[in-house]
Each structure stands twice: as structure tokens, then as C-alpha cells.
N, C-alpha and C positions, 0 to 999 in steps of 0.2 A: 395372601389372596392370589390364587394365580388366576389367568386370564381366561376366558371362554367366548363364547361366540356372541351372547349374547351381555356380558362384561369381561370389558377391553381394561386388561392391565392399566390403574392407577397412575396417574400420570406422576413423574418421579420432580420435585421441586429443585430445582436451581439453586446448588451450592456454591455462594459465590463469599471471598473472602471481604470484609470491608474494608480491609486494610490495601487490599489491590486496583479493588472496582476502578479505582480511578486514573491509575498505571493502565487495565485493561483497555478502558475507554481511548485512554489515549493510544494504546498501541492499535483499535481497528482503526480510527478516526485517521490515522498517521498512514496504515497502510492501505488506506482507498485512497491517500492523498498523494502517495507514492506514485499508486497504480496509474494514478491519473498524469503527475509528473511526466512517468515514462510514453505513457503515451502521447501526450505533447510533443516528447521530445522524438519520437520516433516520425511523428504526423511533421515535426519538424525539416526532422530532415528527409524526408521522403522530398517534401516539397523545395526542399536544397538540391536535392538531385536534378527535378525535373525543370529548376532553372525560370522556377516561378517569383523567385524571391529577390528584391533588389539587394545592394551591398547593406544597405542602410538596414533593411528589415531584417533581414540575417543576424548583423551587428544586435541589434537587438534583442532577438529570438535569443540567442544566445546569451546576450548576459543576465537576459529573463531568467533563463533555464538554470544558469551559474547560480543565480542569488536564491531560488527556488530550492537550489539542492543546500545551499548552506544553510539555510532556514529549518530546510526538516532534520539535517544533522543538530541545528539547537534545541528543535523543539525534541527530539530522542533524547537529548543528552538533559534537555529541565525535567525529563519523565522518568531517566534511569534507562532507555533503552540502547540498543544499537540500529543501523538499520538492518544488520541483516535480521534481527530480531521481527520487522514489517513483513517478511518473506513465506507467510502460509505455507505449511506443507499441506498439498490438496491428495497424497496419497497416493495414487497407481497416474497421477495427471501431474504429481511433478510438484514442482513452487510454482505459486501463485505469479512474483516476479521475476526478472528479468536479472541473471546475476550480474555485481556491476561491471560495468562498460563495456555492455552490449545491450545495444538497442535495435 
């Protein structure tokens, strides 16, 4: 059936494997959790710079960030993933994040 003006090409059904779905899930879940990670960490230290932050809350921030990042290499590794595996390729805009250690 091809398409016309007045009938718009058949909308095409979502081949998804069952054996995956749940690897998939976890790999968007994980890389919006990344996304967000790194942007902490950047909103982090931005506010490091600007000399807003006591030692204390630094100290902090920081081992926040630490344990944060060890979490999501466990939750990759109970799923089969890596992280760079989280890193969408968006095409002619590049990956999605931030290669690591550079924030």
C-alpha cells in the first residue's frame, strides 16, 4: 500500500526483541541517569570555582559524585552493559555525553 495524500503510509509496528526489552530499559533509564550525574557534576564544580562552597560541602559533593559514579558502573555491569555503551550517538550533534573526564 503506498502512501497518498489522502492515506498516510501504515504506521510500521515496533520490533522489539523479548529477550532484550529489559537490557534496553535499562540502558535508557541508566543513560538519563548518567546525563543527569554529569550535570551535577559540572553544576558542581562550576559552583567550586565561584568559591560558593564551604570545605565541608565540597567534601561532600564530592564523595556524593564518587559513590554516584560507582553505582552506575554496578548497575551496567548487573545489566551487561558498559558505560560507554550510555553514550547515544545523536548523529551530525555528536554523543549525547560527555567523554569521560571531562566535565
Amino acid at each position: 500500500m503506498s502512501a497518498t495524500p489522502d492515506r498516510p503510509t501504515p504506521a510500521q509496528r515496533l520490533r522489539t526483541d523479548p529477550d532484550s526489552v529489559e537490557r534496553d530499559l535499562a540502558q535508557l533509564v541508566l543513560t538519563v541517569v548518567e546525563l543527569l550525574r554529569q550535570l551535577m557534576e559540572r553544576q558542581a564544580l562550576h559552583r567550586v570555582d565561584k568559591g560558593d562552597l564551604t570545605e565541608e560541602q565540597e567534601e561532600r559533593i564530592g564523595m556524593t559524585l564518587m559513590i554516584l559514579q560507582q553505582r552506575m558502573e554496578e548497575m551496567c555491569d548487573r545489566h551487561g552493559l558498559r558505560m560507554e555503551d550510555l553514550n547515544l550517538d545523536l548523529g551530525p550533534l555528536g554523543t549525547l555525553l560527555s567523554p569521560a573526564g571531562q566535565a
